[in-house]
TORPA-4810 file (N, C-alpha, C, O; in nm, 3 decimals):
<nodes>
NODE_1_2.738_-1.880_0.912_2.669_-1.778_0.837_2.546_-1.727_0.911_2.512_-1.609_0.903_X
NODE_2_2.489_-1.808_0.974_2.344_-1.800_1.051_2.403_-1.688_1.165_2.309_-1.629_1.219_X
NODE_3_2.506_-1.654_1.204_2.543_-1.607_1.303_2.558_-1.475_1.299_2.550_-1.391_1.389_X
NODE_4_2.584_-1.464_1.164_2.657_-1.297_1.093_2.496_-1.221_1.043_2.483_-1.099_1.044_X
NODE_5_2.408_-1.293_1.010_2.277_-1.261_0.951_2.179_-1.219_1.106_2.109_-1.118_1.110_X
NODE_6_2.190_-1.302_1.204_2.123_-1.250_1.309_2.184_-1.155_1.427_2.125_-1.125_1.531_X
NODE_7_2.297_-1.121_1.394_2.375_-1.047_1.457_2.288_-0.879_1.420_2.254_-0.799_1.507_X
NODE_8_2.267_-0.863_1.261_2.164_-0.756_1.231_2.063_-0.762_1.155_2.029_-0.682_1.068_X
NODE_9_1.992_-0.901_1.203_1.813_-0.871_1.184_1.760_-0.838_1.299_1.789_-0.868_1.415_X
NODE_10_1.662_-0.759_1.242_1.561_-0.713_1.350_1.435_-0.732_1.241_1.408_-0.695_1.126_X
NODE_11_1.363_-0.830_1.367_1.189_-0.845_1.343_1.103_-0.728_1.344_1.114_-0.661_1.447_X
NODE_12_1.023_-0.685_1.259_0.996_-0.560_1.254_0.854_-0.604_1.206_0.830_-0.678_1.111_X
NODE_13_0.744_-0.531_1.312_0.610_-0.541_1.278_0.538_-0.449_1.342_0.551_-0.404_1.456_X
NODE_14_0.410_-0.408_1.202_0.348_-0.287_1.279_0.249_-0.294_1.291_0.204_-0.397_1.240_X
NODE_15_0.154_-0.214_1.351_-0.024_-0.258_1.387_-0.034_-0.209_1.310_0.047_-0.149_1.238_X
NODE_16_-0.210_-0.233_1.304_-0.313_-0.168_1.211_-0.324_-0.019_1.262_-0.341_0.015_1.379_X
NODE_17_-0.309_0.080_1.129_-0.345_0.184_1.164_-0.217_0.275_1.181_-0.206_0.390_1.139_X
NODE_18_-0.118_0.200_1.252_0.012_0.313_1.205_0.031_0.328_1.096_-0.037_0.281_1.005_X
NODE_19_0.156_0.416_1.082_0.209_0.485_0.979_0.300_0.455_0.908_0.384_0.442_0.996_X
NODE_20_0.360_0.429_0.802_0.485_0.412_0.743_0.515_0.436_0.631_0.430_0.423_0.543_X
NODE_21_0.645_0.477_0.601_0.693_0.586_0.531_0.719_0.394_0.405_0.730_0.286_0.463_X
NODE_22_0.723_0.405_0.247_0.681_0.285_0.146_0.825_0.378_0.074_0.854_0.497_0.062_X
NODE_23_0.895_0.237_0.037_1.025_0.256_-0.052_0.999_0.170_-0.200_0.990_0.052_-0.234_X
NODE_24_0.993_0.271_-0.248_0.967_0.211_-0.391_1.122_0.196_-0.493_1.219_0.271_-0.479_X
NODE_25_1.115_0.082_-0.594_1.246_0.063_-0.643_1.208_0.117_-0.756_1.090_0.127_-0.789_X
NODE_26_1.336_0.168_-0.847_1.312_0.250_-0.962_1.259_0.208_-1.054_1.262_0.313_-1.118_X
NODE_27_1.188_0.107_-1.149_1.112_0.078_-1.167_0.964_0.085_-1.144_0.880_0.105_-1.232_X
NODE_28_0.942_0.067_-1.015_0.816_0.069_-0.938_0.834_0.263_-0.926_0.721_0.303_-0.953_X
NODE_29_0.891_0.342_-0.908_0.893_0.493_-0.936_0.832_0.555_-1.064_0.790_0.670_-1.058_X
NODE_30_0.825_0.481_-1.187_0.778_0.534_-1.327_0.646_0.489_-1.307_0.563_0.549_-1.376_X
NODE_31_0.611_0.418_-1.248_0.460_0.431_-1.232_0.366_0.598_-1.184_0.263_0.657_-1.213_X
NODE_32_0.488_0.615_-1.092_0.422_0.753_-1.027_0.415_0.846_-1.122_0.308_0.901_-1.147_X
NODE_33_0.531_0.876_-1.189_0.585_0.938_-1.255_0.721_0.925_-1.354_0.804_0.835_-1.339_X
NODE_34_0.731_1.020_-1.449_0.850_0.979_-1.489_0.991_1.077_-1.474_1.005_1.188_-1.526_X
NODE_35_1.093_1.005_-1.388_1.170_1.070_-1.344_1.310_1.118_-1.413_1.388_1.027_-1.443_X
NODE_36_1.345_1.234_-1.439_1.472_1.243_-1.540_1.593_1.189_-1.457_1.673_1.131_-1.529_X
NODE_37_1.624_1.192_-1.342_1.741_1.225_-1.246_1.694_1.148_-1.103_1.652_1.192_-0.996_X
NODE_38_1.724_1.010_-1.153_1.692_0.921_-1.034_1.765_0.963_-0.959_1.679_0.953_-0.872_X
NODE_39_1.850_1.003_-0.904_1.993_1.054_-0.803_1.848_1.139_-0.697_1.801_1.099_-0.591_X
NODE_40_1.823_1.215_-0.746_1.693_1.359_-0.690_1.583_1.292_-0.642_1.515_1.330_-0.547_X
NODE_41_1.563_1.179_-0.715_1.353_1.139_-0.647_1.341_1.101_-0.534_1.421_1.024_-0.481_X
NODE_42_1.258_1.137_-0.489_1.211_1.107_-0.301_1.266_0.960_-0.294_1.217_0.882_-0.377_X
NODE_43_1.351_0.915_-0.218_1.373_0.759_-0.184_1.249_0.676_-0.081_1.256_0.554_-0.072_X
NODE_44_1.169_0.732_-0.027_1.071_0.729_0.077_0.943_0.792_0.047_0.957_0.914_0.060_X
NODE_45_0.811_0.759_0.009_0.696_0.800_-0.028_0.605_0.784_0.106_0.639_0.700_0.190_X
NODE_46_0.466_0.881_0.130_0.403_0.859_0.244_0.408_0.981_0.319_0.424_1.089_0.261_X
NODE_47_0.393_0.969_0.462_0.354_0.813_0.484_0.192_0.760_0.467_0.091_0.828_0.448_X
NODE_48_0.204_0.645_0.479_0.047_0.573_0.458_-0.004_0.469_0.574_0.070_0.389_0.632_X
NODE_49_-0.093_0.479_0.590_-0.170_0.367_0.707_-0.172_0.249_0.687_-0.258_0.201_0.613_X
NODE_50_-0.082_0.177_0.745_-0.126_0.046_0.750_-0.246_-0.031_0.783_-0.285_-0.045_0.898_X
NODE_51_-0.313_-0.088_0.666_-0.451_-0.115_0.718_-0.445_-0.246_0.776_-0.481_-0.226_0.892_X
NODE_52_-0.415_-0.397_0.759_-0.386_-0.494_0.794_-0.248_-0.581_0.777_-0.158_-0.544_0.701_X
NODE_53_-0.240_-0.700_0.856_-0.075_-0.788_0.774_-0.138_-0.885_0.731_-0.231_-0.953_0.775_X
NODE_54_-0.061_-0.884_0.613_-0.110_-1.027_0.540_0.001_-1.131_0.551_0.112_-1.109_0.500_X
NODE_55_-0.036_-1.281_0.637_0.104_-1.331_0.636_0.229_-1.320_0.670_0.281_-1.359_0.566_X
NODE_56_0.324_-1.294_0.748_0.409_-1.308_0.812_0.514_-1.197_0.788_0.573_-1.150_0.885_X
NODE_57_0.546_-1.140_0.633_0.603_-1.016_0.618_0.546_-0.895_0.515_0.597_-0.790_0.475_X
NODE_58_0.406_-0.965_0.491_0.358_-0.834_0.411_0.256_-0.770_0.465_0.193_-0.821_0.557_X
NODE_59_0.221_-0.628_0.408_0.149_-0.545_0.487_0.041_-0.457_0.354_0.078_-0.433_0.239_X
NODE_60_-0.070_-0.430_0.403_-0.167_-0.403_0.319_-0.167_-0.214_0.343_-0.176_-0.173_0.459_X
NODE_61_-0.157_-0.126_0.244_-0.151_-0.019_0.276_-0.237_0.097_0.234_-0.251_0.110_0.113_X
NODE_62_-0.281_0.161_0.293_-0.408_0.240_0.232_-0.346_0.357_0.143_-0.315_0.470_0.179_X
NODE_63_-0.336_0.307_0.037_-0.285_0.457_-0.097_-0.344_0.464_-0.130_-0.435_0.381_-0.137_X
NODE_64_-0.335_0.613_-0.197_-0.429_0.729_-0.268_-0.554_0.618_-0.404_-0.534_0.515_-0.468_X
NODE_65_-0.637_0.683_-0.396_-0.691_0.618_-0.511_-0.672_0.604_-0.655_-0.704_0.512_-0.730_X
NODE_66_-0.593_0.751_-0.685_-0.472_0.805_-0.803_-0.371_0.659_-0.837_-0.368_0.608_-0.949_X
NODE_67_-0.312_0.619_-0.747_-0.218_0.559_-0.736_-0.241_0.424_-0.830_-0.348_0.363_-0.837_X
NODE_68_-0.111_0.387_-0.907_-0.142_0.273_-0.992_-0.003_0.189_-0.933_0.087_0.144_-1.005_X
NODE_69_-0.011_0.179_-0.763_0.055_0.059_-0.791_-0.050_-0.048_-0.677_-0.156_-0.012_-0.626_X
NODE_70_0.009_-0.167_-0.660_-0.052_-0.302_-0.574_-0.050_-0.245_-0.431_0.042_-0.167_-0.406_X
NODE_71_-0.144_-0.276_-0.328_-0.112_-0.207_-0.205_-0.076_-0.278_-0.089_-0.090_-0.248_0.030_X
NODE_72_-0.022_-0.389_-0.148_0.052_-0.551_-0.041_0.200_-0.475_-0.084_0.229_-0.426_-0.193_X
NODE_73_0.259_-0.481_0.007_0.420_-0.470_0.019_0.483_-0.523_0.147_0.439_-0.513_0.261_X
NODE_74_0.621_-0.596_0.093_0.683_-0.660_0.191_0.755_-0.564_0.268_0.775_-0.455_0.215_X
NODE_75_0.802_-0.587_0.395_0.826_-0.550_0.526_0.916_-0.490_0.498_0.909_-0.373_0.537_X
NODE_76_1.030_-0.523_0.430_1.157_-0.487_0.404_1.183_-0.338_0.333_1.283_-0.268_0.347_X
NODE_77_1.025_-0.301_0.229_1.039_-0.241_0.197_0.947_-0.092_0.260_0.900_0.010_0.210_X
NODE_78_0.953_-0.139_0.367_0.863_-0.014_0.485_0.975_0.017_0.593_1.072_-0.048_0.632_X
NODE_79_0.909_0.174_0.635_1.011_0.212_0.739_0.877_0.308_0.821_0.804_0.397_0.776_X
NODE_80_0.885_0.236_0.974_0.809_0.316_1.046_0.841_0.450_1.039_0.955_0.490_1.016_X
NODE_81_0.704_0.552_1.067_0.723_0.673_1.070_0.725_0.738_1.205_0.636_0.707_1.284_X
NODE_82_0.789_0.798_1.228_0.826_0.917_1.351_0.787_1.024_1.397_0.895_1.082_1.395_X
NODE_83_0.723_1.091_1.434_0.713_1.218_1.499_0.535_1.222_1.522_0.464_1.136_1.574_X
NODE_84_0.496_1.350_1.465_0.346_1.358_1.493_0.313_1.341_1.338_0.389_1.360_1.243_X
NODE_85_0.180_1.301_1.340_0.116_1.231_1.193_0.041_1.344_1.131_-0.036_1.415_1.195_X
NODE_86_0.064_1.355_1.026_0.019_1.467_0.927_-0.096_1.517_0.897_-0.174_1.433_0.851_X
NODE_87_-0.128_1.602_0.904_-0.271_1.636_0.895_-0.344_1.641_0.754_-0.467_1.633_0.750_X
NODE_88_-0.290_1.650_0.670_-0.288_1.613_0.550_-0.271_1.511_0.463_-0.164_1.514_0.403_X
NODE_89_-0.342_1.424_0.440_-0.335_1.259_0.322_-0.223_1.305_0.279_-0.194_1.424_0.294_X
NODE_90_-0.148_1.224_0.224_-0.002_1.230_0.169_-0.046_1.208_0.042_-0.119_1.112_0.018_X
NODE_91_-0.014_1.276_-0.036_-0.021_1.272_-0.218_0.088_1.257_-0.276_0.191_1.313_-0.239_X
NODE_92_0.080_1.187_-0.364_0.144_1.140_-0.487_0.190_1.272_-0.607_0.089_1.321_-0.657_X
NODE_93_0.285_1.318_-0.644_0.313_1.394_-0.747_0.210_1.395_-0.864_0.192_1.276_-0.892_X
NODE_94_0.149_1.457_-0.929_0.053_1.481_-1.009_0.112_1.440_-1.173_0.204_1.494_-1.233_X
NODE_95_0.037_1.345_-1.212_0.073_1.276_-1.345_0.029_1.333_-1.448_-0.052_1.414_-1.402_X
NODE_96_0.030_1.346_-1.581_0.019_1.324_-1.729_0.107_1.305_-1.807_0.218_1.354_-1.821_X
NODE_97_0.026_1.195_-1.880_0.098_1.096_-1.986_0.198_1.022_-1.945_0.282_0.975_-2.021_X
NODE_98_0.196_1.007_-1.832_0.304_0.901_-1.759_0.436_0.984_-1.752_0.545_0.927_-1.748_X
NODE_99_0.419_1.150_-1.752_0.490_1.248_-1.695_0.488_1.298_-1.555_0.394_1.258_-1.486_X
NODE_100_0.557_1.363_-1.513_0.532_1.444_-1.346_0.516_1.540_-1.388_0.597_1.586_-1.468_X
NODE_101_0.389_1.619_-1.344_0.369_1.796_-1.397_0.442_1.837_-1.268_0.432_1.796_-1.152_X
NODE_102_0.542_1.956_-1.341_0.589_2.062_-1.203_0.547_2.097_-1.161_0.484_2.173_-1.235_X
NODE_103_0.500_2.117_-1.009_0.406_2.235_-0.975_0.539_2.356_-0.877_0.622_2.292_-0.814_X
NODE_104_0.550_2.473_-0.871_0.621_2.573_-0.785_0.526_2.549_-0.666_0.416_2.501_-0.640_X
NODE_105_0.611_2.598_-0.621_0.571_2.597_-0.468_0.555_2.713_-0.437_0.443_2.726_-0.389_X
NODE_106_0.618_2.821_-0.441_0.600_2.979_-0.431_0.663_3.021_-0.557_0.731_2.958_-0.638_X
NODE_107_0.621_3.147_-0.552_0.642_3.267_-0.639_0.726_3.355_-0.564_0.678_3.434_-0.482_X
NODE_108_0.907_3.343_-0.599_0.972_3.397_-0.566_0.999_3.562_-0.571_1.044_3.643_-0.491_X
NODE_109_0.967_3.566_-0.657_0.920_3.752_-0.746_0.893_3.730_-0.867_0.936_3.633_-0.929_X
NODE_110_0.833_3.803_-0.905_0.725_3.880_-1.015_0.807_4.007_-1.131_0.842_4.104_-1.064_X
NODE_111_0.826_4.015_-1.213_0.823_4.146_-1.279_0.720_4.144_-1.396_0.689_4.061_-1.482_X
NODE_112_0.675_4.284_-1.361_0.532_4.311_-1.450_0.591_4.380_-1.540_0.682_4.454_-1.505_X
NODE_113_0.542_4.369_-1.711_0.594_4.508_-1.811_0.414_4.574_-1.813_0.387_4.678_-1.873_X
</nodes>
């Protein structure tokens, strides 16, 4: 069995200060918000800075101050991030009442009476 399990682990560790994209389980998602159509919600939140490791597979992560969840998460549930780093803090969908307010993104057209 030991043979079939290390055939595809990979040790995975990141410094202080990179980036990584935080997988939240559906449960841990109604915190953000509340979602009608789990099939649709971002599977991948972020990304966020890793500020330190705590212990051997968890990692301490710098989220929004908004944010109501714990900011220790295990390894398993991080995925390094790729390309160039965002110039913009990564935000969280905007809450009330433990709802997600819609926001549009553009204004496709207009008709005035």
């Amino acid at each position: 069995m030991k043979e079939y399990y290390d055939k595809g682990h990979r040790d995975v560790a990141f410094e202080p200060g990179s980036l990584v994209w935080l997988r939240l389980h559906p449960y841990r998602k109604k915190s953000i918000g509340d979602h009608l159509r789990h099939k649709l919600t971002p599977r991948f939140f972020g990304p966020f800075p890793v500020l330190r490791r705590i212990g051997e597979v968890a990692y301490q992560l710098q989220l929004p101050s908004e944010s109501k969840l714990h900011n220790v998460f295990h390894v398993s549930l991080l995925m390094a991030f790729k390309g160039m780093a965002p110039t913009v803090p990564p935000t969280l969908p905007p809450v009330e009442d433990g709802r997600v307010v819609p926001m549009p993104c553009s204004v496709l057209r207009a008709q005035l009476n």
